[in-house]
N, C-alpha and C positions, 0 to 999 in steps of 0.2 A: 726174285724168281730163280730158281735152278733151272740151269740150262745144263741140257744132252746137244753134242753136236753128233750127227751121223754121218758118217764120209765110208769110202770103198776106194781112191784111188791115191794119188801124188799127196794129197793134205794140203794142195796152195789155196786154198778155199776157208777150211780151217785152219791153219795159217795165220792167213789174212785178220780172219776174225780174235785168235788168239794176242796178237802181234797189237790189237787194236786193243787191248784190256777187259774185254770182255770176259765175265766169270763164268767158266767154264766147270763143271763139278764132271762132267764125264765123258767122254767119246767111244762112240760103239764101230764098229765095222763089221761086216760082215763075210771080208776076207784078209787074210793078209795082206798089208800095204801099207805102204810110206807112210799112212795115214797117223798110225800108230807112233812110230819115228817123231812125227813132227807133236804130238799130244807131252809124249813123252818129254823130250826138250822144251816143252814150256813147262813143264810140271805139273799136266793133268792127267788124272789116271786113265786107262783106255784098255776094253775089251773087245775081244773077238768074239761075236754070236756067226760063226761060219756058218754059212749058205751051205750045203753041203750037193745041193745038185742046181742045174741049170736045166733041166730037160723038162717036157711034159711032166714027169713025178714029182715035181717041185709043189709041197704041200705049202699055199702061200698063206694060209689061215691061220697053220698051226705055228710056221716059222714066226706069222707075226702076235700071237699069242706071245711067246720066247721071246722075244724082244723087247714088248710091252712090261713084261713084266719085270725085265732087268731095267725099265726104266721108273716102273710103279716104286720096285724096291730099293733103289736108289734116291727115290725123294723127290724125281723130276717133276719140273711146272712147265717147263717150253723148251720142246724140241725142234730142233736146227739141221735139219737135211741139206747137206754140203756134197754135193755129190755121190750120195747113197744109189747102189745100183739095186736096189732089189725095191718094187712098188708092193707098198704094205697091204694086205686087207684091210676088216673095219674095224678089229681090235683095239689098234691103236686108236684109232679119230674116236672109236666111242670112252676110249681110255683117255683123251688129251682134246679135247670137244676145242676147236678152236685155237689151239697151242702150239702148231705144228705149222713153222714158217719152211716155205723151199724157192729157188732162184732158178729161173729159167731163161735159157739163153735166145730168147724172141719176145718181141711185143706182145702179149697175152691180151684178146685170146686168137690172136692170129699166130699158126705153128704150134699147134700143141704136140707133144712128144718125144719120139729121142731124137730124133731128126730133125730139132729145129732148123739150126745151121745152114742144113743140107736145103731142106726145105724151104728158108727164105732165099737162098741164091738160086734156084731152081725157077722160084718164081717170079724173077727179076725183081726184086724189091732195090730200091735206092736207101730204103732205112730201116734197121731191124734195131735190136735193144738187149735191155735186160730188164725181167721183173721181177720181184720178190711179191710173194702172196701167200694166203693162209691154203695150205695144204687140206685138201678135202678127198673124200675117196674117189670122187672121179678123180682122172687125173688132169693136173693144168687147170682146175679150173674154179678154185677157191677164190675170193675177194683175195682183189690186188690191194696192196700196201705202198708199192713204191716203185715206178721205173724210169730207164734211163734210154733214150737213142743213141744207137752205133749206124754210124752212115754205112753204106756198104760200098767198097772202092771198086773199079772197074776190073781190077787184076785180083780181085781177092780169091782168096782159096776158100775152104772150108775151115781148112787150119788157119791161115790168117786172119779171119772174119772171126771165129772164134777164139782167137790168142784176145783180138779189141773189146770181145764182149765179157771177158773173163777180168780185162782190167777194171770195166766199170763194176764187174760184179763183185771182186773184190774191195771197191770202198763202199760200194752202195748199199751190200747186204749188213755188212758191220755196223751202220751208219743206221740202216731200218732196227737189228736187233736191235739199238740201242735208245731209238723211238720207243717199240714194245716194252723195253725195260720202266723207262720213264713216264709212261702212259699205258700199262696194260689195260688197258678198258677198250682201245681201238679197238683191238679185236674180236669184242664182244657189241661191237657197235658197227662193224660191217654190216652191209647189206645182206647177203646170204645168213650170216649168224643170227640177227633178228629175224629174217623170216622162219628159220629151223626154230625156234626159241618160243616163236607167236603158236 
């Protein structure tokens, strides 16, 4: 399978997943950032499809049309959302029906959204996580693949609680892409994917 990784910030993410042997054929971002830096130092190539706004006029359909299609034209089979800040329309998911793995920093499906973090310490949890799942156009809420518990300490931050779930997420994700690689059929044998299918 050809993998696209999608990243927007530092690249410890893809990184991790580079660092781990994984065949990587492309990396997109959608603004400038480290992300690039670290693609490049492994030796994968990597473009910029820039966001060009954040406001209400942000055309989220057409940007992910553009994106879709640097990944159609590229050959891609399974894309890898590593910290991508921008949430796609259905372009892509009708373009990658199932191929579209993302990691989130809570036990799914409790905390969905940007504020996990924030949101399990808020709510006094003693254990949050990380999950990896097949990305769907809701958001958060595709068939889970894989997760892992992070205890949550007494003095934790938001910054700290997320530095520990970022470690798990770093071997866990690499470790699930490399399931998908060896087994592509899981994903077409999710619950969700059989029912859209039926």
């Amino acid at each position: 399978m050809r993998i696209a990784v999608l990243a927007s910030g530092s690249g410890t993410l893809l990184d991790a997943i580079l660092t781990d042997g994984i065949p990587v054929e492309l990396v997109v971002v959608d603004r400038p950032c480290a992300a690039t830096d670290v693609a490049e130092r492994h030796g994968v190539r990597a473009v910029c499809h820039e966001r060009t706004s954040f406001g209400a006029d942000f055309d989220r359909e057409a940007y992910t049309a553009e994106v879709t299609e640097v990944l159609v034209d590229a050959g891609i089979d399974l894309v890898v959302m590593a910290g991508y800040g921008t949430v796609f329309g259905r372009a892509i998911h009708d373009a990658f029906p199932h191929r579209i793995l993302n990691t989130h920093p809570a036990l799914l499906p409790a905390f969905k959204g940007w504020h996990a973090v924030d949101a399990a310490l808020d709510y006094g949890v003693k254990v949050t996580g990380c999950t990896v799942h097949v990305a769907t156009l809701e958001m958060d809420a595709g068939p889970i693949l894989a997760q892992e518990a992070v205890p949550v300490l007494a003095d934790d931050t938001a910054d700290s609680l997320h530095e520990r779930i970022k470690q798990v997420e770093r071997r866990l994700y690499p470790d699930t892409i490399r399931a998908v690689l060896a087994e592509p059929g899981i994903l077409d044998r999710s619950p969700r994917a059989s029912e859209e299918s039926a």
